[in-house]
C-alpha positions as CSV (number, residue, x, y, z in Angstrom):
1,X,-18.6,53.8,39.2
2,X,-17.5,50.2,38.3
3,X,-19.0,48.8,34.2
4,X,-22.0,47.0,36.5
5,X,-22.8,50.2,38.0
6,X,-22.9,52.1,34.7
7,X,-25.0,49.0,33.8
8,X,-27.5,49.3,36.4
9,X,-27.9,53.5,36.0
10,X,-28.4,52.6,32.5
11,X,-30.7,49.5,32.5
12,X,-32.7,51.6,35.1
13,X,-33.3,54.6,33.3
14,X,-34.2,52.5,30.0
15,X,-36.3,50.0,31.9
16,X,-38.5,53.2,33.2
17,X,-38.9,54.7,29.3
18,X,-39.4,50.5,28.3
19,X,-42.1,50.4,30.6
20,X,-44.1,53.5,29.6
21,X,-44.0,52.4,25.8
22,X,-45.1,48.8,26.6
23,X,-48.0,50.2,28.6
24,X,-48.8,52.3,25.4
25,X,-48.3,49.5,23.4
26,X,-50.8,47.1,25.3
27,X,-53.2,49.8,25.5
28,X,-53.0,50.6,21.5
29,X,-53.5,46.6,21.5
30,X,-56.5,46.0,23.6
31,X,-58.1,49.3,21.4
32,X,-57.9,47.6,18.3
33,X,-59.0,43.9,19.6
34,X,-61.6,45.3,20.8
35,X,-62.5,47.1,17.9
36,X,-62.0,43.9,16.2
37,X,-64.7,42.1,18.1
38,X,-67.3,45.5,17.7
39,X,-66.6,44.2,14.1
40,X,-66.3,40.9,14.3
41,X,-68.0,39.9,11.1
42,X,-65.9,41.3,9.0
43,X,-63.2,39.8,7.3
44,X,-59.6,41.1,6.4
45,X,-55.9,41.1,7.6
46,X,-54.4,43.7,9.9
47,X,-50.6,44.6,9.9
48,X,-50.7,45.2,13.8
49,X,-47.7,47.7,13.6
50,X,-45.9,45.9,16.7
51,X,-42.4,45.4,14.8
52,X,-42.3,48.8,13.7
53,X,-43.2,50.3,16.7
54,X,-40.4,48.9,18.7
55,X,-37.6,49.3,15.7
56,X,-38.3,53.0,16.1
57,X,-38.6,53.1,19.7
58,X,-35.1,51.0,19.3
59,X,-33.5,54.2,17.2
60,X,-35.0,56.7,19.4
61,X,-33.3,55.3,22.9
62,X,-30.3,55.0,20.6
63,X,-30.4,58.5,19.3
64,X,-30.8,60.1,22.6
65,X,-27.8,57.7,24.4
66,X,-25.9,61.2,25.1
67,X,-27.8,63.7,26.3
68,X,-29.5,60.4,28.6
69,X,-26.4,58.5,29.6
70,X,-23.4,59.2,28.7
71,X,-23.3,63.1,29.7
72,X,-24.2,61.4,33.3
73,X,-21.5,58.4,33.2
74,X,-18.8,60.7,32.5
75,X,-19.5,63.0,34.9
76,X,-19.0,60.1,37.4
77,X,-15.9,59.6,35.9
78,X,-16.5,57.0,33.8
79,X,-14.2,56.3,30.7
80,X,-15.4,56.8,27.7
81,X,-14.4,52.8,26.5
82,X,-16.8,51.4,29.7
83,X,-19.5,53.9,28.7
84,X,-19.9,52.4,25.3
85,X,-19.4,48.9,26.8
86,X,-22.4,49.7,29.2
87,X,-24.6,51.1,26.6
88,X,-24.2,48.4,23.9
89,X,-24.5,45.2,26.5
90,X,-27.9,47.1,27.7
91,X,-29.1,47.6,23.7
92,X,-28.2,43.8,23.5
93,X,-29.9,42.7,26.5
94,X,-33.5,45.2,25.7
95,X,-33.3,44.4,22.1
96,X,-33.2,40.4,23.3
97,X,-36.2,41.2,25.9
98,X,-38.4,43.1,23.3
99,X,-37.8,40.7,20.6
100,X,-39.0,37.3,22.9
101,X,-41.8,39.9,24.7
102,X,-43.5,40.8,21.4
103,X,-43.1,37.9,19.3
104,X,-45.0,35.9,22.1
105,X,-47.3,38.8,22.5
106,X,-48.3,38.7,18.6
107,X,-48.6,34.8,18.8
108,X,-51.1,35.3,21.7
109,X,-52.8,38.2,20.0
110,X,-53.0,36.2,16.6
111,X,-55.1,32.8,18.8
112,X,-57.1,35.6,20.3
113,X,-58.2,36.6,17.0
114,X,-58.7,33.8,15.5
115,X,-61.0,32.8,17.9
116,X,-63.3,35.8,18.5
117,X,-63.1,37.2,15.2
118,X,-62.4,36.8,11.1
119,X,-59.5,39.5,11.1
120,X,-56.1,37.9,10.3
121,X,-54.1,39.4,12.6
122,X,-50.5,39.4,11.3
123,X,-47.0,41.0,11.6
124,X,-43.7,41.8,9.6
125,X,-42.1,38.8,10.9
126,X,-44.9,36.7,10.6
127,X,-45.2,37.6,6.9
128,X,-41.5,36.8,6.3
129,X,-41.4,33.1,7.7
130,X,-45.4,32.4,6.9
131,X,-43.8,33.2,3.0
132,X,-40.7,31.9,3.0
133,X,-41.4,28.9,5.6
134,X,-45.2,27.9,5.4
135,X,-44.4,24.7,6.5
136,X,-41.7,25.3,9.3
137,X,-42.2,24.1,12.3
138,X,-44.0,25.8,15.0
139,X,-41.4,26.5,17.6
140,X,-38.4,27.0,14.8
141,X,-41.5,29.7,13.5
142,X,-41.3,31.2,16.6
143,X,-37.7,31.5,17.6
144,X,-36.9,32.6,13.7
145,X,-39.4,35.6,14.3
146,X,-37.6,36.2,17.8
147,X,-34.0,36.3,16.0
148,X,-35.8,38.8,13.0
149,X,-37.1,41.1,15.3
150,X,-33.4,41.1,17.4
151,X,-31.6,41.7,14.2
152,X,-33.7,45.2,13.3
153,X,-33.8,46.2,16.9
154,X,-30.2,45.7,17.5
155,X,-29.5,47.4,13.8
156,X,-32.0,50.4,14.6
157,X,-30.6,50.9,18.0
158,X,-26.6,51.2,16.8
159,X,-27.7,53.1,13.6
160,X,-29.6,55.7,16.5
161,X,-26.6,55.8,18.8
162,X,-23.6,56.5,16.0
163,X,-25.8,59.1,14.7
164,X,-26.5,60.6,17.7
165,X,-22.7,60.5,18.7
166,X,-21.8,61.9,15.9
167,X,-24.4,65.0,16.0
168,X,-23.0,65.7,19.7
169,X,-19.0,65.8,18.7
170,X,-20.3,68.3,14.9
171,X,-20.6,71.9,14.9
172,X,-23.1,74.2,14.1
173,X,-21.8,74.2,10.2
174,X,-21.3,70.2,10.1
175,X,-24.6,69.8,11.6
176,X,-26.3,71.2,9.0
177,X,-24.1,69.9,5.8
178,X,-24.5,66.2,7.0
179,X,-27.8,66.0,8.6
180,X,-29.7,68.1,6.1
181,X,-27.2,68.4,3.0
182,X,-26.3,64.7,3.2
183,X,-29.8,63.7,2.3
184,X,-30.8,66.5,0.2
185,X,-28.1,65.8,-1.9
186,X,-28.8,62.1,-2.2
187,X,-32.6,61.9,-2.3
188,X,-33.3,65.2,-4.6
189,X,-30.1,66.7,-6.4
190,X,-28.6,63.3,-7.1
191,X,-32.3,61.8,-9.0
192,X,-32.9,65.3,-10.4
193,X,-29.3,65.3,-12.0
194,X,-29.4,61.9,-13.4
195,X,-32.8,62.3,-14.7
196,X,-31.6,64.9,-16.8
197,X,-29.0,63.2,-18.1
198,X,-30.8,60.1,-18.9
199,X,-29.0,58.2,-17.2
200,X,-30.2,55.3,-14.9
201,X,-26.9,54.8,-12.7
202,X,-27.9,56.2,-9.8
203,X,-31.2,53.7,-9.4
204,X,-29.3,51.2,-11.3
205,X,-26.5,51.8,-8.0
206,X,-29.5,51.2,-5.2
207,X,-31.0,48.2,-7.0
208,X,-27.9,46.6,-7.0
209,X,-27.0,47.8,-3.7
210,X,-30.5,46.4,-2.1
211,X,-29.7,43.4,-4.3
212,X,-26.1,42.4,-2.7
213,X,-27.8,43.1,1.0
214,X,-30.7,41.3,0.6
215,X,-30.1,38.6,-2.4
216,X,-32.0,39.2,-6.1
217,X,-34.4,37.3,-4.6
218,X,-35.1,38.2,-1.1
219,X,-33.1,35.9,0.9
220,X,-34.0,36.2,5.1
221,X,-30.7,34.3,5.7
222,X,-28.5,36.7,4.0
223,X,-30.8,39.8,4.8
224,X,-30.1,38.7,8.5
225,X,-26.2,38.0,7.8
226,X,-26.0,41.7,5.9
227,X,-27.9,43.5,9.2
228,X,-26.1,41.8,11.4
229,X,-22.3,43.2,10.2
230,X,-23.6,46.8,9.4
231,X,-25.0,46.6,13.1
232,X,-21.5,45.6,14.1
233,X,-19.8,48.3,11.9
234,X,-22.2,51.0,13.1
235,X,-21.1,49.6,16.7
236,X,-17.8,50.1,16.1
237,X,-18.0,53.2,14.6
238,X,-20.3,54.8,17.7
239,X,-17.1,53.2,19.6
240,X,-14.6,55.6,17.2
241,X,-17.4,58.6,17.5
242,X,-17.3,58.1,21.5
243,X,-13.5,58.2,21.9
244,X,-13.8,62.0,20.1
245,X,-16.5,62.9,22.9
246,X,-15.0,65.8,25.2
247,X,-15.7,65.0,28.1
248,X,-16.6,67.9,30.0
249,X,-19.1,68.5,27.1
């Protein structure tokens, strides 16, 4: 099986799963306009969930890459180097398609309500250029919320598919230290410590963490540059995760 092969077997089996949760999607959609029109006199803004939606969906095919593609690829005796090739052109390529697909879905859904009904329909994206750019132009608007939406899809999907490399090559006792100590250890025993001690280092740390990411002032240009390389650095690391894969695993 040849790198467009593995392509195809893998753009296949995502395109059916893709399919299913746009359906769901559209269906959630039509619910909610159409509650919007029952109530049509009211006024308010809804946060239509679309963006978040598809970044989980994003980490979720990522997450379950093994037991769905690669367990399948390598049994057909593909290499281990053109089964991470295959999967990260296909993440590209479905994170491109989802990002154009929705963004013009939410800029069709947000004329719809504005004609039929006084509900501000409205989006993560939307938010961040409407703030930042009010008065960009419409198209530039547009493609800026397409190139948003890639960035955190693509970023969802590698985070999804090192960790769920790197729960298949673990044992049992890794497992558990990393996947439940990990976090316990920085999200209760780390705070509880330091609140003891009276010492502020450890929010001081994240504040100036989420500061060098995202700028002291929330900058989308660098908040897209910083996604961007720990995308590529999770990529690379699901690359170094894959090469310890057993094969007959």
């Amino acid at each position: 099986m040849s790198i467009k092969k593995a392509n195809y077997f893998i753009g296949r089996e995502t395109f059916k799963s893709a399919k299913i949760f746009t359906l769901i999607i559209l269906l959630l959609t039509a619910f909610f306009f159409t509650i919007s029109l029952i109530f049509s006199d009211s006024e308010g803004t809804v946060t239509n969930g679309l963006d978040m939606s598809i970044i989980i969906y994003s980490f979720i095919l990522g997450l379950t890459a093994y037991s769905s593609y690669v367990k399948m690829l390598f049994q057909n005796g593909i290499s281990r180097k053109t089964t991470w090739l295959s999967i990260t052109s296909v993440f590209i390529m479905l994170s491109i398609a989802f990002s154009v697909i929705f963004v013009l879905l939410f800029e069709i859904l947000t004329v719809l309500f504005g004609l039929y009904s006084n509900i501000i329909f409205t989006s993560f994206s939307a938010d961040l250029v409407g703030r930042f750019f009010p008065n960009m132009n419409y198209i530039l608007g547009v493609l800026l919320k397409i190139l948003i939406t890639f960035v955190c899809l693509l970023f969802a999907g590698e985070i999804g598919f090192a960790t769920g490399t790197l729960f298949k090559i673990l044992n049992k006792k890794w497992k558990i230290i990393i996947f439940a100590g990990v976090p316990a250890l920085l999200l209760v025993v780390f705070p509880i410590f330091f609140a003891f001690m009276g010492n502020h280092l450890y929010s001081r740390f994240f504040i100036g963490l989420m500061h060098f990411l995202f700028g002291v002032k929330f900058s989308i240009a660098r908040s897209l540059i910083s996604l961007s390389i720990l995308s590529l650095i999770f990529m690379f690391l699901s690359r170094l995760l894959m090469s310890k894969v057993q094969i007959d695993d």
